[in-house]
Structure formats: structure tokens, C-alpha cells
VMD Tcl script that draws the C-alpha trace (Angstrom):
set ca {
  {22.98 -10.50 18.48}
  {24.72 -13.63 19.55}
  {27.88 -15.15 18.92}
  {26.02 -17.76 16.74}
  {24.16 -15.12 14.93}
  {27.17 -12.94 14.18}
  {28.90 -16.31 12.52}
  {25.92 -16.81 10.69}
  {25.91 -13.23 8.87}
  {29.73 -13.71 8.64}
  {29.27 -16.41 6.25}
  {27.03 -14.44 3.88}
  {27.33 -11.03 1.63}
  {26.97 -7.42 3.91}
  {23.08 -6.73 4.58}
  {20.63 -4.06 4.74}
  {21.10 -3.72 8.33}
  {24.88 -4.91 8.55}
  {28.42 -4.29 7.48}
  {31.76 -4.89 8.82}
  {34.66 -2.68 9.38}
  {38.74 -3.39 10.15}
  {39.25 -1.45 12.28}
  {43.07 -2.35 12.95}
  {44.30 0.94 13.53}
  {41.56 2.67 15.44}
  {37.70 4.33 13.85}
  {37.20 3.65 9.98}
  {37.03 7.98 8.88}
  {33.84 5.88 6.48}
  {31.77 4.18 9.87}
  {30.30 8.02 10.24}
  {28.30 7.71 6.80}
  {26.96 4.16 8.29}
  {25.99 5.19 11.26}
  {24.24 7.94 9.52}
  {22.61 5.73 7.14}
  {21.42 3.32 9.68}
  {20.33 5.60 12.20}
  {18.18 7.10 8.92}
  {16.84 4.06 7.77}
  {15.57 0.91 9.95}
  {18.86 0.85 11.95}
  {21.50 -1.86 11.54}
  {25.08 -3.38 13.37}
  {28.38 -2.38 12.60}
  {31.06 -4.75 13.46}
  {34.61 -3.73 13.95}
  {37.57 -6.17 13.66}
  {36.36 -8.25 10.30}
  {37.84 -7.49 6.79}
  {35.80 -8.43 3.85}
  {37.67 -10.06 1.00}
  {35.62 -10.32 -2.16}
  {32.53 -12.04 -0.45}
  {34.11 -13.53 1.97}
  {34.79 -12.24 5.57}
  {37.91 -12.47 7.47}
  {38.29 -12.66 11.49}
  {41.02 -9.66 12.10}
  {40.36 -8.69 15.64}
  {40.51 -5.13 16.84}
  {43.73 -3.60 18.42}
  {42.75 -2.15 21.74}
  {39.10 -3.03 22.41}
  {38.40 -0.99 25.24}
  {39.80 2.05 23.76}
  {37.78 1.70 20.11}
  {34.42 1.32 22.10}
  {35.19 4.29 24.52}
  {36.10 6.80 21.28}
  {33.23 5.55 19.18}
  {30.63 5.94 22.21}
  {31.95 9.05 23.15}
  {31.49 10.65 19.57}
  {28.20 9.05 19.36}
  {26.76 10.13 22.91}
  {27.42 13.84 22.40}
  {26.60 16.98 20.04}
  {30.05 17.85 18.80}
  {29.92 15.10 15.74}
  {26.02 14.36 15.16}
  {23.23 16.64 15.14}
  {21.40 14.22 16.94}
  {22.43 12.25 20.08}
  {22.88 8.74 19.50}
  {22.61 5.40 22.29}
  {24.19 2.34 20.57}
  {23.79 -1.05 22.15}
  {27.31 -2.54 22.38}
  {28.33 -6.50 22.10}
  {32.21 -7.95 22.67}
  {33.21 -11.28 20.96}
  {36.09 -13.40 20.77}
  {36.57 -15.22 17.96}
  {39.82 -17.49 17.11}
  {41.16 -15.30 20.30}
  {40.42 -12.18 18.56}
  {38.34 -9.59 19.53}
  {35.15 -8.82 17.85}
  {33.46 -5.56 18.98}
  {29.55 -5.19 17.47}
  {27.32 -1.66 17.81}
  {23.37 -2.05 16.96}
  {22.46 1.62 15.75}
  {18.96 2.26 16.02}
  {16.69 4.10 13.72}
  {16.29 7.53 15.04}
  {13.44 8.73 16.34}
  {14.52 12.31 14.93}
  {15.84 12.68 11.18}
  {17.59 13.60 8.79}
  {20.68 11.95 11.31}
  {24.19 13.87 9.76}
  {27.55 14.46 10.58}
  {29.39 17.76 10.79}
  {26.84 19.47 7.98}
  {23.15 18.44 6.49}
  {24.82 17.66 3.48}
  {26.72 14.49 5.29}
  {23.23 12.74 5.32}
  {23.51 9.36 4.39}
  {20.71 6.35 3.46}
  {21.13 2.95 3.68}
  {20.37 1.15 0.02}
  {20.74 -2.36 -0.02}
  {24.04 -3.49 1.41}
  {25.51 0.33 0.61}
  {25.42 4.06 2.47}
  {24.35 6.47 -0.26}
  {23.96 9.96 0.19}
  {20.78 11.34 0.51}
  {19.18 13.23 -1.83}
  {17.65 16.28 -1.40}
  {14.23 15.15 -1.98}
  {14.91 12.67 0.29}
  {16.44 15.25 3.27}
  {13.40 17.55 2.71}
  {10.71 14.25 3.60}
  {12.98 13.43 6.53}
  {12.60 17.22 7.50}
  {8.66 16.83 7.01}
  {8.72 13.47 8.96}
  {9.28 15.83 12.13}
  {5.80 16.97 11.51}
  {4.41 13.74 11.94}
  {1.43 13.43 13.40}
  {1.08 16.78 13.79}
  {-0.15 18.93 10.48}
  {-3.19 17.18 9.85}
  {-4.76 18.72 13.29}
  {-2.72 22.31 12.40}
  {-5.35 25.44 11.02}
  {-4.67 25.76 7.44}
  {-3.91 29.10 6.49}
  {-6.36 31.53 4.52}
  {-9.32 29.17 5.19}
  {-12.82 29.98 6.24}
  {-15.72 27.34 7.14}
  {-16.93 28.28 3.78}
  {-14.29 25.76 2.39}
  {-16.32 22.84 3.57}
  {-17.91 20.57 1.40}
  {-21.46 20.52 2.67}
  {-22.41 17.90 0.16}
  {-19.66 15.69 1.77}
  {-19.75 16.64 5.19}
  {-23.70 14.62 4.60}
  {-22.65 11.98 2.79}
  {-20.18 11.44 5.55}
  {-22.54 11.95 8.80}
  {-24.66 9.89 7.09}
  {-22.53 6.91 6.33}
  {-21.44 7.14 9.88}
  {-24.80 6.92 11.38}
  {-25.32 3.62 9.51}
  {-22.40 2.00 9.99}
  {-20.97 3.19 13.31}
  {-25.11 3.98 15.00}
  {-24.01 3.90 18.60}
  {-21.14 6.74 18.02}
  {-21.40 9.86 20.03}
  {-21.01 11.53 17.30}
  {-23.51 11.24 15.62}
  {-26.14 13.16 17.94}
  {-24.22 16.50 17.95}
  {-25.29 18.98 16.50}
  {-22.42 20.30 12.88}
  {-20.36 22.75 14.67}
  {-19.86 20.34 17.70}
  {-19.39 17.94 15.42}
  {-16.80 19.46 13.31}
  {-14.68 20.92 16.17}
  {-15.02 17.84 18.20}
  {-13.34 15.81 15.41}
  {-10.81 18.52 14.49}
  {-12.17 19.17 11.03}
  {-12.62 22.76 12.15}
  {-10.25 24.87 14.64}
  {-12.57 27.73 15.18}
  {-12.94 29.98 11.78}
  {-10.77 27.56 9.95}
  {-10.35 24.12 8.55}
  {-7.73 21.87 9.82}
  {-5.15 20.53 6.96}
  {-6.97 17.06 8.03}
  {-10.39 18.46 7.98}
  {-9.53 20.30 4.45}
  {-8.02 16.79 2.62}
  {-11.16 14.94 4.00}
  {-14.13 16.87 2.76}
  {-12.72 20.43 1.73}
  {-13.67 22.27 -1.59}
  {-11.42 20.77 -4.10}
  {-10.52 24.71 -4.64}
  {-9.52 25.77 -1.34}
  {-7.48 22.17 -1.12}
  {-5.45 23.22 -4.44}
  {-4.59 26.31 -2.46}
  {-3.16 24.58 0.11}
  {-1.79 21.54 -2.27}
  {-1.14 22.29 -5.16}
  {-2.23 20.00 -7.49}
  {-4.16 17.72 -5.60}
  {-4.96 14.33 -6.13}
  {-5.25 10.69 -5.82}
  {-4.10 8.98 -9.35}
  {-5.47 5.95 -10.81}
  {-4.40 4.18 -13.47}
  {-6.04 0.84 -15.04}
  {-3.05 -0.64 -17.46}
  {-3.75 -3.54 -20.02}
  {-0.67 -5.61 -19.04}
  {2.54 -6.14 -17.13}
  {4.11 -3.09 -17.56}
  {4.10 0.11 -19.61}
  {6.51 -1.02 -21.89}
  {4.11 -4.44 -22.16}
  {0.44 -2.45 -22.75}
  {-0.70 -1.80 -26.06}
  {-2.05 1.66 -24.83}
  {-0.87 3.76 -22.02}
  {-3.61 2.71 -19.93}
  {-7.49 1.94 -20.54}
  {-8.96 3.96 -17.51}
  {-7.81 7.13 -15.86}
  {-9.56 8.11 -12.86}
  {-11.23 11.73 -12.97}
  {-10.73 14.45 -10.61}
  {-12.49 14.75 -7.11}
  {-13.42 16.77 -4.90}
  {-11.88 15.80 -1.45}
  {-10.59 12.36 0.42}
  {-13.72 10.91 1.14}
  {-15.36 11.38 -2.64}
  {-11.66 10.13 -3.81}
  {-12.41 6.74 -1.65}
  {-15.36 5.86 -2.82}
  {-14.71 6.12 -6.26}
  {-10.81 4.58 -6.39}
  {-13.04 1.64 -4.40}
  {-16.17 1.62 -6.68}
  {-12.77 0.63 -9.42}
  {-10.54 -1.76 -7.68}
  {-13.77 -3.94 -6.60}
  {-13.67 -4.60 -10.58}
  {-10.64 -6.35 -10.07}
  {-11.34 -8.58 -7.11}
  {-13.76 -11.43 -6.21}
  {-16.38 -9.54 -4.74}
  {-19.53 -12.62 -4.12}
  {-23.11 -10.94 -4.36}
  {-24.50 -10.91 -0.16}
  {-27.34 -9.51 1.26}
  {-27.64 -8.74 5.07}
  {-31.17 -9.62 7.01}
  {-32.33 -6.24 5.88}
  {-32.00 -7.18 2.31}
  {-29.36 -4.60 1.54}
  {-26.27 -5.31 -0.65}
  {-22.97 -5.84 1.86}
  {-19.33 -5.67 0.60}
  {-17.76 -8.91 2.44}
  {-14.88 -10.76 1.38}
  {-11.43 -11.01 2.06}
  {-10.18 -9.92 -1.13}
  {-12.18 -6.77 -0.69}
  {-11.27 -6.28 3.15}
  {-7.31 -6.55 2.26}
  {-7.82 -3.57 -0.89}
  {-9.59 -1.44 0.98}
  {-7.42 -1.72 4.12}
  {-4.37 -1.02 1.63}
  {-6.26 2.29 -0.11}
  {-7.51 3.73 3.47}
  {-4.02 3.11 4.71}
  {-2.33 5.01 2.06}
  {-4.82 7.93 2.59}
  {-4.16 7.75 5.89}
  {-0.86 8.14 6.22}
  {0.14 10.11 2.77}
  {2.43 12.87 3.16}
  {0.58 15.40 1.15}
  {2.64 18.55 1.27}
  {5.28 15.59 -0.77}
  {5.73 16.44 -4.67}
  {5.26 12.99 -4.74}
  {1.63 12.30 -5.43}
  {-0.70 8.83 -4.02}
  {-1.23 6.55 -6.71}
  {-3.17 3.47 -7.65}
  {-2.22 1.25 -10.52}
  {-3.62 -1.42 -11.58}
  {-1.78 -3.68 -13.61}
  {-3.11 -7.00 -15.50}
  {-0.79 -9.39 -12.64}
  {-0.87 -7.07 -9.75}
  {-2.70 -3.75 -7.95}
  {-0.18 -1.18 -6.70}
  {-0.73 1.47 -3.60}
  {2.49 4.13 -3.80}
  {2.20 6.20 -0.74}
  {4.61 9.43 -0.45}
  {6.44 9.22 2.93}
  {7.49 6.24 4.30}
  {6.27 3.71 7.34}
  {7.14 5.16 10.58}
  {9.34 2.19 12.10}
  {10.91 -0.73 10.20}
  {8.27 -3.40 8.30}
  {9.06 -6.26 10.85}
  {8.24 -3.90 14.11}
  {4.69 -3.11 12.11}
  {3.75 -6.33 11.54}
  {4.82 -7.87 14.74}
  {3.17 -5.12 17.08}
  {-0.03 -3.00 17.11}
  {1.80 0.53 16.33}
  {-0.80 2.92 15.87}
  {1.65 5.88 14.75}
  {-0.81 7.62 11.84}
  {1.28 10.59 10.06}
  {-2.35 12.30 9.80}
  {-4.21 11.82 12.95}
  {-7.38 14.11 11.81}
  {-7.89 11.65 8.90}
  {-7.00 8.25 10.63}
  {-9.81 9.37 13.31}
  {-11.97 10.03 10.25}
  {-11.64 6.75 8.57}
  {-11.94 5.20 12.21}
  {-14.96 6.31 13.24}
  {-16.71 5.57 9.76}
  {-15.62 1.99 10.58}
  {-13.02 1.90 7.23}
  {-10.00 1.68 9.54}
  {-8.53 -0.27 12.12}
  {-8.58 0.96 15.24}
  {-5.02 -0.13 16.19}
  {-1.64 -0.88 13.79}
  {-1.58 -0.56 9.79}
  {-4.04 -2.88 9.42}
  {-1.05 -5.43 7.88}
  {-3.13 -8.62 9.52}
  {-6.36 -7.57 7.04}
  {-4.19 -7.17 3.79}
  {-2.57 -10.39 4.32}
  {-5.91 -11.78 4.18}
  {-5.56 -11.48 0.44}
  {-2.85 -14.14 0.52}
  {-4.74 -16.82 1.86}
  {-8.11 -15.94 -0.19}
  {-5.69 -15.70 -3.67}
  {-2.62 -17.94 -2.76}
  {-0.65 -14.85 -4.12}
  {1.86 -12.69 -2.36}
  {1.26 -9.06 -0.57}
  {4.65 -7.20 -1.32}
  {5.71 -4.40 0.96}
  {8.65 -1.89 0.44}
  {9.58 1.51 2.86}
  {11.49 3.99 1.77}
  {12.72 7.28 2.97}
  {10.08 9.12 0.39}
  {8.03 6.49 0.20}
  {5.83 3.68 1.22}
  {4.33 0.40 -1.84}
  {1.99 -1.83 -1.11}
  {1.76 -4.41 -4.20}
  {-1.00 -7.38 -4.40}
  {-0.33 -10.32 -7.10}
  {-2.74 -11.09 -9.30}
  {-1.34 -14.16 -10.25}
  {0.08 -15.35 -13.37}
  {-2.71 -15.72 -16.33}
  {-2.24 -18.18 -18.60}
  {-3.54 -18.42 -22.62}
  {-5.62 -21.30 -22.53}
  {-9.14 -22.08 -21.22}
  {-10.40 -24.56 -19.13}
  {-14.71 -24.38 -19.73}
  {-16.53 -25.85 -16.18}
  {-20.25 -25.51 -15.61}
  {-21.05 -23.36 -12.83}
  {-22.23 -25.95 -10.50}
  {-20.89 -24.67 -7.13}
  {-19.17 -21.79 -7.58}
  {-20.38 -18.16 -6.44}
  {-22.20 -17.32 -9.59}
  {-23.42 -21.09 -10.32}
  {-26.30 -20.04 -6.89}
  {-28.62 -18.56 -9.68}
  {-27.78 -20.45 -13.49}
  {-30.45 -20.60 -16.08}
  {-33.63 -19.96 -15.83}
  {-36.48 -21.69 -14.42}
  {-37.86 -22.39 -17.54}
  {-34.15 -24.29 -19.11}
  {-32.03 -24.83 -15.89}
  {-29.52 -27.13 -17.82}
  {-28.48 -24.50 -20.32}
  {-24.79 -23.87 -18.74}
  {-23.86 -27.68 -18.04}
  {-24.99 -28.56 -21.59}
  {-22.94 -25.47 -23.15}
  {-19.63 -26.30 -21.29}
  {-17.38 -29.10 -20.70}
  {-14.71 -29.67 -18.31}
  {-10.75 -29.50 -19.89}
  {-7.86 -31.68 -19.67}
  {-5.10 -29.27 -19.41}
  {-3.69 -29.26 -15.83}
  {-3.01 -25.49 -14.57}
  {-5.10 -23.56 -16.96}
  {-7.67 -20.39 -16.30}
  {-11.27 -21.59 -15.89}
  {-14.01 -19.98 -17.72}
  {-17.60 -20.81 -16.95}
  {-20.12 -20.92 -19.69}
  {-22.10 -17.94 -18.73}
  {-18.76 -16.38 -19.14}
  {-18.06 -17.95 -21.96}
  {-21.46 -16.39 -23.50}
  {-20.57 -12.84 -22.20}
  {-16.88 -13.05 -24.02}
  {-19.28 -14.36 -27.40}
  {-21.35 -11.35 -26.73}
  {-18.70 -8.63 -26.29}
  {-16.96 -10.12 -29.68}
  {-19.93 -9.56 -32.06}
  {-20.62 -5.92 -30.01}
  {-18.10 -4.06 -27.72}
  {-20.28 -1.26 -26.57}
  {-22.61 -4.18 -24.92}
  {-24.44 -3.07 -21.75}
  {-24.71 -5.18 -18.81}
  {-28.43 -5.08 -19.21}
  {-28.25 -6.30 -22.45}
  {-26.01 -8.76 -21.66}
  {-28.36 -9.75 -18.73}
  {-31.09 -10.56 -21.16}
  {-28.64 -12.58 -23.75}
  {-27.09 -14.29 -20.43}
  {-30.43 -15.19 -18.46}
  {-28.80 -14.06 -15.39}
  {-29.44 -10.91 -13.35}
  {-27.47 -7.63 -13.90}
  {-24.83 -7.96 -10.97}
  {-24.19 -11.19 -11.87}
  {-23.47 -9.97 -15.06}
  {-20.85 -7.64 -13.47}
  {-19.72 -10.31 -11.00}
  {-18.28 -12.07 -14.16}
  {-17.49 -9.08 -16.17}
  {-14.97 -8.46 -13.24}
  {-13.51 -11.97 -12.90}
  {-12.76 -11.50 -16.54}
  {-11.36 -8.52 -16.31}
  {-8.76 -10.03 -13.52}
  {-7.96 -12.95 -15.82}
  {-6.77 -10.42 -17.86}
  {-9.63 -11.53 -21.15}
  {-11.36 -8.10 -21.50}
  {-10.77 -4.50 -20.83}
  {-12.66 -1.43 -20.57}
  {-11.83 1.84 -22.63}
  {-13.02 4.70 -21.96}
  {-16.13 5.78 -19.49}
  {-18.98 3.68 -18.07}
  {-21.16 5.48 -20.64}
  {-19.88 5.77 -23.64}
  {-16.53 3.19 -23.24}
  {-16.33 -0.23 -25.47}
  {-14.93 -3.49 -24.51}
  {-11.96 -4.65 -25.84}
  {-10.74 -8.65 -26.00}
  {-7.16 -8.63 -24.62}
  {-6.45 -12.13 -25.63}
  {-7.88 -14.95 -27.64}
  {-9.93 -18.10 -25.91}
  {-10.22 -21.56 -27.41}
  {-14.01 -22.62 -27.97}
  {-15.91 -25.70 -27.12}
  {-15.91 -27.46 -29.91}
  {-18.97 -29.77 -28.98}
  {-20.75 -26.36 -28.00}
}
mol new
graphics top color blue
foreach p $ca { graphics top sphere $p radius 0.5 }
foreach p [lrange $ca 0 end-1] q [lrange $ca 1 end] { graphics top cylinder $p $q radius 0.2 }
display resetview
């Protein structure tokens, strides 16, 4: 930190990763529960000769300089305070011929960081030390583990635990996505052992959370699961009903991922391609940012956490909470490729079905979503844990009608034998900044109005247009926030969440 940059934070409010102390009259007895809460958190400076005053700061100067750095050091660089042995980087200023002494404490590699007992383990919140909780001591103490339990035997577990049905579904997705893997030709028990699933008789905690029996995983963790919530509105307080969709149990990691995925692509703008070999592809950046965020939070969940993975989806935003938090400060992760995974076994897994990145947190891919939506990607670390949060945007309550003419959907409107039909149902608005509505969407909204258990197919044939463009727009209503589903595929109705203003020359 220079002398320029220390003014600069002078002139503002204590940070995160700053505070000031007197210091007149030798160590603060309070600059232990900093350092402890920095060292715990994503590390910070402590500056010695400043007094705050309301929210201003003060130039005081230290008394001997020389001294104050020696005593602090010396507590810091040996066993007899800390549990933990800790290296600050040290800066001297003088400032209106005082001096200024600065200490950068770095986030420790091993935590919880304390002072005399456990209990003296301190957090950093905002511009405060709090105490840790013990919740919060207990994922510090499971943080020690990192990287390391997922490729650990899990107790009382036999190769009978495996999933055979998934263990298929998962050599087989790999041998058409990732062909030229090595992998692939082996025969299962190479296979299994040579990506740590197995450890001779026994699954691996990794290889049991990927494509266990959802029995033998409850054993291990209790109540296992991913949770998924679909809420009509802003908040709970906001929503009319708790929530319109909960997702059902599964049986392992990899069935969780598919279906959590086969829901959020509802929510997203998810264009109908085809590769050369006529086959449906999932490409856009919208989708490449979600699924980066839900593999990442498999990834690197701390399962043995009471805490448990969830998904919400809100009508403004989509939510990944991940128990246990990031594994060095935000700005490191997005600046660097740190490949640190808390559960090696499963970011190997995800890896070498091509799901993952093969280097960092895959921060570059969800920020795609930014520049595709021109809304933000939030991210918050904790000590217990980790939120990834994409904006949906702001909806607003009136309609703008456009024909389809050259968007996504607009590639295949009518029908040969009345290609006109959209541009003569819709008209283009006057009201600057409102949602857009195409006609065929229009007509599906019309539809669901006068019959709420509506299938796609029948939609289809009302529409003119084929069934997954049907559920292209289905879904692009759904993320204006106009419809919702309740209830399952089969069975569920439609509801209208909010009103829409018709063409009156329709």
C-alpha cells in the first residue's frame, strides 16, 4: 500500500479489509480480534497511529515506532499467542512528521486463526470483527479437509452402492462428448478406480455423491440433497404461494444435474440449434454462464455442512447458495486461474464429461451472462458459505406487441400456406422501455387464459409453430415473469401472473 493509497482510505469510513488503531501508548489489547478476523477472512491492513473520530480519521503518530513493530511481530511470528504462525508484511509512513506504521495480514492458509483459546475466533463482517460462531468454527475446521474427503473411502460401503444405471448414463455421455478420452476404452473396474470413484471394496465420498445409491449416500449424508425452488416473485414475502415448483428427490449428483438443468433452461434464452448431425445442441451464453454456476456449486459444496445446496429461482433473479465458502478472496479468483476444487473426485468428474472448466471457477463463463442480458452476476463468500446470484432484470407491466421478423423464433412464423399471420396480428408500441411480446406469444398467453392445463402440443396446433418453439416462448414468458407453472409437467396448470394490454386493432 502506498502513501497515496493509505490517504485515500484515510479519507473514507473503515473497510472490509481495513481499520485503524491509536496506538499512543503501545498494542491496542482489541488489534488481537482483528488480526484474527482478517487472517480468517480475505485478510486486511491494520494501521497504527490514526484515531477515528466519528467518520473522520485523525493523523496521531505512534510513540516509539521501532519498538511497536518489534512487539507486534514478535507475538505474531511465534506459537505462544496464535495457534497459527502468522508473516505480516510491514509499511512505515510519515505523515505531518508523524509516524504511521501499516501491517497487511493475510488470509491464512490454515483456519479457524485464534488467540489464547478456540473460542477467541474472530470474523471480519463488514467494517467490524465479530466473533465466530460455532457453525462458523466447525466449517473452518472442515475447510482443513479441503481437497481431500472427496478421494477418502467412505465408511460401511461396498461396490454394491453404485448406481449402475448412472455409472451408464455417465460412460455414455462421456464417450459422446469427450470421444478421444482414455477413459473411455477401459474396461468398469479400471475405470472406476482410475477415476477414484472406487478405492478397492469401497466407494470414495466423491465417487458416492456422483453416482451412489441415493440410500447408501443418506448413510453417509444425512439428508441428502440438492433443493430447488421456482418462486412467483421477488421474494417470499412478495409470492402469492410459497413457490410453484419444488424439485423432487434424486438419486445421486449426476441425476441431480441434469434435472436442476432440464429447469433453469426454462428460465433462460435457450435458441433452437442443430449440429451437422442434425442433433439438438445446448449453445448460448445464457445457458453456458447457468450451467457453469450449478456445476460449480456441485463442485465445490461442502456436503458433510448442515447447510444444504440450493437453487432458487426467483421472478428478477436465479440464486446458487453453496455451503462452504471460495477458497481465496473473490478478486484473487477472478484475476487468476486457481484451480483449488474442495472435491477433487467430483471436479475430475464434471471435467472429463466436458461440464467443467479445466482451470479456475469458471468466473470468465458466468460473466458471459452479463453481456448476453445487460444484467449483473452478483457474488458473495462467506465463512459457511458461497452465492452466486444472476439478474433477471426488472419486468415491467406493460406490453410492447412486435412481429417476429428477426428474432430467434421469427426463423419459422406461419405457415406456408398464411405466412403473414403474425405481422398482421401484431403491431409495434409507442411506450419507450416496455417488455416485448411477439404475436405468437401473444396467441399462447390467449390460449393459456381460456385453458390452463394447455399442452404444448396443443398449443402447437392453435400456434402453427412446431412444439419447441412452443416451449422456446413458453420459457421467455415465463422469465418476463407473465405465466407460471404449478404443479408437475403432467398434471400442472398454467397460471397468468400478471395482466397484458391487447391489440386493439387485432
Amino acid at each position: 500500500m502506498t502513501k497515496e493509497a493509505l490517504l485515500q482510505r484515510l479519507s473514507d469510513i473503515e473497510w472490509d479489509d481495513f481499520e485503524v488503531k491509536e496506538a499512543s501508548h503501545g498494542l491496542p489489547k482489541n488489534v488481537w480480534e482483528t488480526v484474527s478476523a482478517f487472517a480468517n477472512s480475505a485478510g486486511g491492513w491494520i494501521v497504527f497511529g490514526v484515531e477515528q473520530r466519528g467518520k473522520k480519521f485523525e493523523i496521531a503518530g505512534v510513540g516509539n515506532a521501532e519498538k511497536l513493530e518489534q512487539d507486534f511481530v514478535t507475538v505474531l511470528r511465534n506459537r505462544n499467542k496464535f495457534n497459527v504462525l502468522i508473516s505480516p508484511k510491514c509499511k512505515k509512513y510519515t505523515i505531518n512528521e508523524c509516524t504511521v506504521l501499516a501491517f497487511y495480514i493475510g488470509a491464512s492458509e490454515q483456519k479457524p486463526v485464534y488467540y489464547n483459546s478456540l473460542n477467541n475466533t474472530f470474523i471480519r463482517k463488514a467494517s467490524g470483527d465479530q466473533r465466530a460462531t460455532e457453525s462458523e468454527i466447525n466449517a473452518m475446521l472442515r475447510d482443513q479437509l479441503f481437497g481431500h474427503m472427496s478421494a477418502r473411502p467412505a465408511e460401511k460401503t461396498t461396490l454394491n452402492d453404485l448406481n449402475k444405471t448412472t455409472l451408464y448414463r455417465y460412460r455414455d455421455y462421456m464417450s459422446r462428448f469427450n470421444p478421444g478420452l482414455s477413459y473411455n476404452a477401459m474396461l468398469e473396474e479400471e475405470f472406476l478406480e482410475r477415476l477414484q470413484i472406487t478405492d478397492g471394496n469401497r466407494l470414495t465420498y466423491g465417487g458416492l455423491l456422483f453416482m451412489g445409491k441415493n440410500l447408501a449416500i443418506n448413510k453417509s449424508f444425512p439428508d441428502f440433497r440438492i433443493d430447488l425452488l421456482e418462486i412467483p416473485g421477488k421474494s417470499y414475502a412478495e409470492a402469492a404461494i410459497r413457490y410453484t415448483f419444488r424439485l423432487e428427490e434424486q438419486e445421486n449428483l449426476w441425476e441431480y444435474y441434469f434435472a436442476i438443468i432440464d429447469r433453469l433452461k426454462r428460465h433462460i434464452d435457450m435458441p433452437f440449434k442443430m449440429n451437422e448431425l442434425g442433433i439438438a445442441i445446448e449453445d448460448s451464453p445464457q445457458f453456458d454462464a447457468i450451467r457453469e454456476a450449478l456445476v460449480n456449486m456441485l463442485m465445490h459444496s461442502d456436503y458433510f455442512s448442515v447447510i444444504k445446496p440450493r437453487v432458487r429461482v426467483f421472478s428478477d433473479r436465479i440464486e446458487f447458495e453453496n455451503p462452504g465458502a471460495f477458497p481465496r478472496p473473490l478478486d484473487e479468483l477472478m484475476k487468476k486461474d486457481v484451480s483449488i476444487p474442495r472435491n477433487p473426485v467430483l471436479a475430475k468428474l464434471f471435467r472429463c464429461a466436458k461440464l467443467a472448466e479445466n482451470a479456475g471457477y469458471g468466473f470468465d463463463k458466468m460473466l458471459k451472462w452479463e453481456k448476453s442480458t445487460h444484467a449483473k452476476v452478483v457474488f458473495e463468500n462467506n465463512i459457511d458459505v458461497s452465492l452466486v446470484t444472476f439478474s433477471l432484470g426488472e419486468i415491467t407491466a406493460e406490453v410492447e406487441y412486435i412481429s417476429e421478423e428477426g428474432t430467434e423464433e421469427g426463423t419459422e412464423k406461419g405457415t406456408e400456406e398464411n405466412p403473414e399471420k403474425d405481422t398482421e396480428r401484431s403491431t409495434k408500441g409507442t411506450e419507450k422501455g416496455t417488455e416485448k411480446i411477439t404475436g405468437n406469444q401473444q396467441l399462447i398467453m390467449d390460449s393459456i387464459a381460456k385453458n390452463p392445463y394447455i399442452t404444448s402440443e396443443e398449443l402447437s396446433d392453435i400456434v402453427k409453430i412446431r412444439a419447441d418453439k412452443i416451449r422456446i416462448n413458453i420459457s421467455k414468458l415465463k422469465t418476463k415473469g407473465f405465466i407460471q407453472r404449478i404443479g408437475p409437467d403432467k398434471g400442472g396448470q398454467w397460471i397468468i401472473l400478471k395482466q397484458y394490454k391487447k391489440d386493439t386493432e387485432d
